[in-house]
LOZA-936285 format. One line per 8 residues: number of its first residue (from 1); their letters; for each residue z, x, y of N, C-alpha, C, O. Coordinates in pm, 1 decimal, decimal comma. Atoms other than C-alpha are relative to their C-alpha. Layout:
# LOZA-936285
NUM	a	Z/X/Y/Z/X/Y/Z/X/Y/Z/X/Y ~ ...
***
This chain:
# LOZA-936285
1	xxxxxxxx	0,0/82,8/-118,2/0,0/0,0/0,0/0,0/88,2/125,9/-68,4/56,6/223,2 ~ -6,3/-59,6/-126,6/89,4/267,6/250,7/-148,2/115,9/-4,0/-180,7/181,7/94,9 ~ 114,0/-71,5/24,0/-226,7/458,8/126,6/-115,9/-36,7/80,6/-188,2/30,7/153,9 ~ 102,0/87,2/-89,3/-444,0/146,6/248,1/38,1/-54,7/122,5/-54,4/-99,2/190,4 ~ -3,4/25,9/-154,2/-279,7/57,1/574,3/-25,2/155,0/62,5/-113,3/139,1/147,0 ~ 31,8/-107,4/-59,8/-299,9/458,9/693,2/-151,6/25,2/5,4/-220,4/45,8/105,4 ~ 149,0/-21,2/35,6/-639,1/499,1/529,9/-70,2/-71,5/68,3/-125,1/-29,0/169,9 ~ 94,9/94,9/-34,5/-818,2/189,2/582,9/83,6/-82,8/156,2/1,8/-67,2/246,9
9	xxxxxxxx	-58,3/48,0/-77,5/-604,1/14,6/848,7/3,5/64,4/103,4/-35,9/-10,4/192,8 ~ 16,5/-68,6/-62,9/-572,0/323,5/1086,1/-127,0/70,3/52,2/-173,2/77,6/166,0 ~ 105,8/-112,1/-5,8/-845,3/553,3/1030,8/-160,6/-79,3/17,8/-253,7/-25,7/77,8 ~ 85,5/124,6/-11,1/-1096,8/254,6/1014,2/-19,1/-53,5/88,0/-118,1/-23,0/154,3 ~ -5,2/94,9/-50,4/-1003,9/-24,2/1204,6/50,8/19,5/123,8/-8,4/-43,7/211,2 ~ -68,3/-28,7/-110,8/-780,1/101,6/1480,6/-42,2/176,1/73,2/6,8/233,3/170,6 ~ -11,1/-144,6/-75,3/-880,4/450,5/1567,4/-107,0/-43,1/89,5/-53,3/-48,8/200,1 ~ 77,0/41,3/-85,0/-1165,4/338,7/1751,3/43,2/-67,6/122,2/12,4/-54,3/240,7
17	xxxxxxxx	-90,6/110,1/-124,0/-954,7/87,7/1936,7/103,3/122,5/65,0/87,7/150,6/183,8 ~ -88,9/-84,4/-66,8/-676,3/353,5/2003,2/-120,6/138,4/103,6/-77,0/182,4/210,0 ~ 87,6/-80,4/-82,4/-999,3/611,2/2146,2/-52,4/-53,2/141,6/-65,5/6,8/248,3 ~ 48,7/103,7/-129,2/-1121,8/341,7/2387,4/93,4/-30,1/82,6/75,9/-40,0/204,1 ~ -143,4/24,4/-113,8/-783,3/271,0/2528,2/35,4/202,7/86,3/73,7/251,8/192,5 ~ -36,2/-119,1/-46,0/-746,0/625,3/2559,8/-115,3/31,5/141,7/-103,6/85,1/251,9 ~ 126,9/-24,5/-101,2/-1068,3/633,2/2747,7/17,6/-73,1/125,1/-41,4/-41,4/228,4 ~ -19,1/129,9/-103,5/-975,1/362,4/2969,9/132,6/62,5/102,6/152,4/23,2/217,5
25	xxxxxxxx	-119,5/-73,4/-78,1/-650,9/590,1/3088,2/-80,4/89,9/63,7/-87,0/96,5/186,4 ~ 48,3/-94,1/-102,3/-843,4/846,3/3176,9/-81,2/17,4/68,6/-90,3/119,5/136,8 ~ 37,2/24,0/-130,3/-1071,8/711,8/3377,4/37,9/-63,3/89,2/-28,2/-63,4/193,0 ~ -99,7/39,3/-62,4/-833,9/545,7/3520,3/12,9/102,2/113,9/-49,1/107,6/220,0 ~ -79,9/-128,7/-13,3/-626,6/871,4/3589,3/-120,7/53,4/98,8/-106,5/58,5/221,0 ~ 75,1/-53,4/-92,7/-975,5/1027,9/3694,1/-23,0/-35,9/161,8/-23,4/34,6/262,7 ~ -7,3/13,7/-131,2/-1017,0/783,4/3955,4/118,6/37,3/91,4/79,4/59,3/206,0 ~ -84,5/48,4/-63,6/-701,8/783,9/4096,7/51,9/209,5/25,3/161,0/238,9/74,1
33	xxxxxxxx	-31,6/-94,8/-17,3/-701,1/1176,7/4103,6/72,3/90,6/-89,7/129,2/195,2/-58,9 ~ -134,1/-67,5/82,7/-508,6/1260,3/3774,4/149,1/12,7/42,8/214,8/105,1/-5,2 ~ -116,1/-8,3/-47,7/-191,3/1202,8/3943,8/55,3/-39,1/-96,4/-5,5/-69,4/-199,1 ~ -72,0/96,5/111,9/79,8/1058,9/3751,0/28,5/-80,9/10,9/98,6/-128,8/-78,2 ~ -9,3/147,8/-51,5/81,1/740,5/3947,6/-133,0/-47,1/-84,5/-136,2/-147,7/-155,2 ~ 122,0/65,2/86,2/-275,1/712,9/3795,8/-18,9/-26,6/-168,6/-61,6/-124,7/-229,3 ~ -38,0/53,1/141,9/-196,3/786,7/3430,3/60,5/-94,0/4,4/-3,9/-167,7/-70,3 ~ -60,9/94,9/69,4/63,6/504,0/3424,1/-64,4/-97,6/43,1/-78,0/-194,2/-32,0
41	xxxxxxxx	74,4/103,4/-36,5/-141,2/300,0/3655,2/-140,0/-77,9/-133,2/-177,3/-191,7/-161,8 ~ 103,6/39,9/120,2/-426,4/346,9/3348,7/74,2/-87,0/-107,6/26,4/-196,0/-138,9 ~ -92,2/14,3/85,8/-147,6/290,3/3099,7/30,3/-194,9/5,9/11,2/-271,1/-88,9 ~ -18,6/84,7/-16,6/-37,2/-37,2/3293,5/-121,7/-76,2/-46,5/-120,0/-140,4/-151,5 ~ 173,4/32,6/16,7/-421,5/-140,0/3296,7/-66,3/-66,9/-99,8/-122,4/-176,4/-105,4 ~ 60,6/32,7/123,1/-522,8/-115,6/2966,6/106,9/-97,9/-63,2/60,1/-208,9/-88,2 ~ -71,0/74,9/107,3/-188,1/-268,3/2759,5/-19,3/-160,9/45,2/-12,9/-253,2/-35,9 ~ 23,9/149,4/-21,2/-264,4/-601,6/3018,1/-160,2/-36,6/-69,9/-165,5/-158,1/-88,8
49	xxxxxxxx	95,2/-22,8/67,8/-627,6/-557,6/2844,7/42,6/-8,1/-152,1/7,8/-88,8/-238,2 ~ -27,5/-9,8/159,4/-503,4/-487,8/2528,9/116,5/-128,1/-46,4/148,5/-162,1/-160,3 ~ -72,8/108,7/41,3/-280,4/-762,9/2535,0/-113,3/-141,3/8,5/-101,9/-228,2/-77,9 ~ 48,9/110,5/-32,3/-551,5/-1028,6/2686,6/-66,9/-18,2/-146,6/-78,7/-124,3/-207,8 ~ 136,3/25,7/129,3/-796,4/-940,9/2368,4/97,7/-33,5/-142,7/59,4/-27,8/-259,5 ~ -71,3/37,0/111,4/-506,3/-1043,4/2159,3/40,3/-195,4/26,6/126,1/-270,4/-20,0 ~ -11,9/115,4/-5,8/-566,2/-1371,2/2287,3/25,3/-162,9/-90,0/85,5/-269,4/-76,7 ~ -36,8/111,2/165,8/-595,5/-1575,1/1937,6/137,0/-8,5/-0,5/198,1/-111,7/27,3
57	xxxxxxxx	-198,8/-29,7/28,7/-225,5/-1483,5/1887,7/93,3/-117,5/65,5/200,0/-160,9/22,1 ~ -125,9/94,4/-68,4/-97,0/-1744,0/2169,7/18,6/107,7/114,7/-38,0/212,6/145,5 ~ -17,9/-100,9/-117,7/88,2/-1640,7/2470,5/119,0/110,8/-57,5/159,9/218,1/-13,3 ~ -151,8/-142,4/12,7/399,9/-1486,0/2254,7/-122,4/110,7/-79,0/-75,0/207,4/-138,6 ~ -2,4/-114,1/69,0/131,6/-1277,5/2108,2/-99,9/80,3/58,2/-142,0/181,6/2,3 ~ 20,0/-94,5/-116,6/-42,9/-1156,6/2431,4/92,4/57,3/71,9/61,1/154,4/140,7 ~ -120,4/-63,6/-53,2/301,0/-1083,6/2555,3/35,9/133,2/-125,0/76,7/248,8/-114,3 ~ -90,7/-148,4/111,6/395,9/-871,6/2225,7/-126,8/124,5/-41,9/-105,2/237,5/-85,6
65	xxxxxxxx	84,1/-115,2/33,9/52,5/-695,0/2179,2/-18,7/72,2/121,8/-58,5/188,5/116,0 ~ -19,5/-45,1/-132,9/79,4/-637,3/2553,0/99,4/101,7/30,5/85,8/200,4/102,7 ~ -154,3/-139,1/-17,0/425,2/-431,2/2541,1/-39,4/80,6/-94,5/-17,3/193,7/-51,3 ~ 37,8/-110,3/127,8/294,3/-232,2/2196,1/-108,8/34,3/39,1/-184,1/98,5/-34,0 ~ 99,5/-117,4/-65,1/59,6/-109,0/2400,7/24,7/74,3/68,0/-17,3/189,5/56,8 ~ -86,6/-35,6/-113,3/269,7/-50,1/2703,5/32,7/118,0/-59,7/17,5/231,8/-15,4 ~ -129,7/-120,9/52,1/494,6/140,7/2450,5/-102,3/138,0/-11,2/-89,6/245,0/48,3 ~ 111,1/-66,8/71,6/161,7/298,4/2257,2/-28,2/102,7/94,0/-30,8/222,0/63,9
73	xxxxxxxx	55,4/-72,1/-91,9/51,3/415,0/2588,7/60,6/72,8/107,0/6,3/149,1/186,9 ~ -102,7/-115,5/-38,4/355,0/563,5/2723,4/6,1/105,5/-74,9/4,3/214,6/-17,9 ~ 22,1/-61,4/61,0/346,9/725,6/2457,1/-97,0/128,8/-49,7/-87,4/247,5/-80,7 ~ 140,0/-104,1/-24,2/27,2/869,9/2443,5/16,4/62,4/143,7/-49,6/166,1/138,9 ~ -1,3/-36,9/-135,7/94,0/958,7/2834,1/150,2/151,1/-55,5/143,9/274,0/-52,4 ~ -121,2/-102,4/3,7/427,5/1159,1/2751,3/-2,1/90,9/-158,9/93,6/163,4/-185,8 ~ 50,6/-132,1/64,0/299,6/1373,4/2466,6/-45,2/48,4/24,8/-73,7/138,3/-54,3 ~ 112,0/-74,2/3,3/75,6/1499,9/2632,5/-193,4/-7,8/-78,2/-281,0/62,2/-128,9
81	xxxxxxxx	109,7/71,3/35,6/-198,2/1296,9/2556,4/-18,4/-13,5/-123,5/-135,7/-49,9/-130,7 ~ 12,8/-18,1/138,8/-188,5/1307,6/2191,5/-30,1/-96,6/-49,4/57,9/-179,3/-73,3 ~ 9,7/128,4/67,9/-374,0/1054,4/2037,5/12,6/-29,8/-152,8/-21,1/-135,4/-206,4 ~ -106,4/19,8/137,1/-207,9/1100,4/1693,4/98,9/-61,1/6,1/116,9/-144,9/-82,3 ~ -107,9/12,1/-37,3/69,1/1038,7/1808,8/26,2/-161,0/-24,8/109,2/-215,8/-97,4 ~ -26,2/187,2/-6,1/-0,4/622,8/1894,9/-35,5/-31,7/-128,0/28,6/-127,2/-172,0 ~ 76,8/-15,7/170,3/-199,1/657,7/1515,8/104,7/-12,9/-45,5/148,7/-126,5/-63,3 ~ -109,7/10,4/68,6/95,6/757,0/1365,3/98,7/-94,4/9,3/160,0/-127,2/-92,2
89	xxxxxxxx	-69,6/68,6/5,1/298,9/524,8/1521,3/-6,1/-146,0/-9,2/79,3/-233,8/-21,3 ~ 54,3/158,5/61,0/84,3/222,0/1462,6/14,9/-44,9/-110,7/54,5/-151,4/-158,1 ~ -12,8/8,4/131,7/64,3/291,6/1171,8/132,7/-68,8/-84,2/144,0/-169,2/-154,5 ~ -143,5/-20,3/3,9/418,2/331,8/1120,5/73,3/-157,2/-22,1/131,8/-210,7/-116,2 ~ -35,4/175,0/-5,2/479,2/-54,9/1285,5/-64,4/-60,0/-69,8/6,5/-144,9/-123,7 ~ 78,3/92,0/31,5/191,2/-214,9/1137,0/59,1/44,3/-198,7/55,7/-57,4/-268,0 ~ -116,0/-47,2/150,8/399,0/-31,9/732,1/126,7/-80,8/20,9/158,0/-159,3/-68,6 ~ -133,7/71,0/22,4/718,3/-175,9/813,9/-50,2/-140,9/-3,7/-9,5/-190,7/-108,7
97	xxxxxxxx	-23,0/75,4/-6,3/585,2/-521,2/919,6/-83,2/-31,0/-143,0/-86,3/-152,5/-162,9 ~ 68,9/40,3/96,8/371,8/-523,1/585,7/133,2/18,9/-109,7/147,2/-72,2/-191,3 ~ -67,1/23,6/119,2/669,8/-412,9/352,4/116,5/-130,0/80,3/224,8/-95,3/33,3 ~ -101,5/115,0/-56,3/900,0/-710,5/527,9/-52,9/-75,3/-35,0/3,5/-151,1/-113,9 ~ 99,0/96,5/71,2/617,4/-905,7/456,4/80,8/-51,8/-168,8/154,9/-141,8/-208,4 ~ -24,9/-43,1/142,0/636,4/-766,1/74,5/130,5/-68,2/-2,7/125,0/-176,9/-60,1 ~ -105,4/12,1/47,1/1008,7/-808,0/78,6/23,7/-167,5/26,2/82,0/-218,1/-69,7 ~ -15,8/127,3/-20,1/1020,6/-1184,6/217,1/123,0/26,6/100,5/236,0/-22,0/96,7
105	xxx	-108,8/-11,7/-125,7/1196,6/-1054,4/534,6/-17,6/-72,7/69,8/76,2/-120,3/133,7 ~ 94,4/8,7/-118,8/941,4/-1181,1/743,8/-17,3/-218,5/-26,4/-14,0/-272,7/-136,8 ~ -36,0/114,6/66,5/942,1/-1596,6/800,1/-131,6/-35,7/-9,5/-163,2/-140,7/-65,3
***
């Protein structure tokens, strides 16, 4: 299970999505001079983006894909841009909420 959400789930489905957001910071950032008002300004930017295209979800689930981006993309901002980093940790959330699933945590 954790083979096919990293594998196929990450490396597949989301890395593309996590490259484009990344792209979206830093032209952001570019415009705005690379400052660090502009990275978070990108940061802010995209997760209201990345939350709107989670529109199916409802509003609690443009509000929650909206902050796990927020987080994603703080994230990526305070490593030092590392876009492993949000990978790994997507990953990471999107493993726990599948074994909760598994376990009948989840309602």
């Amino acid at each position: 299970m954790l083979d096919f959400e990293f594998g196929v789930g990450e490396g597949i489905q989301d890395l593309p999505h996590h490259g484009n957001a990344a792209q979206g910071i830093h032209r952001a950032a570019d415009a705005g001079g690379r400052s660090k008002f502009a990275y978070w300004a990108g940061v802010a930017a995209v997760s209201v983006l990345f939350g709107y295209g989670h529109f199916y979800k409802g509003p609690a689930g443009i509000l929650d894909s909206g902050m796990a981006g927020l987080i994603l993309g703080a994230a990526y901002v305070l490593s030092g841009r590392d876009l492993w980093v949000c990978v790994l940790a997507h990953g990471f959330i999107d493993t726990v909420g599948l074994v909760a699933v598994f376990l009948g945590w989840s309602s």
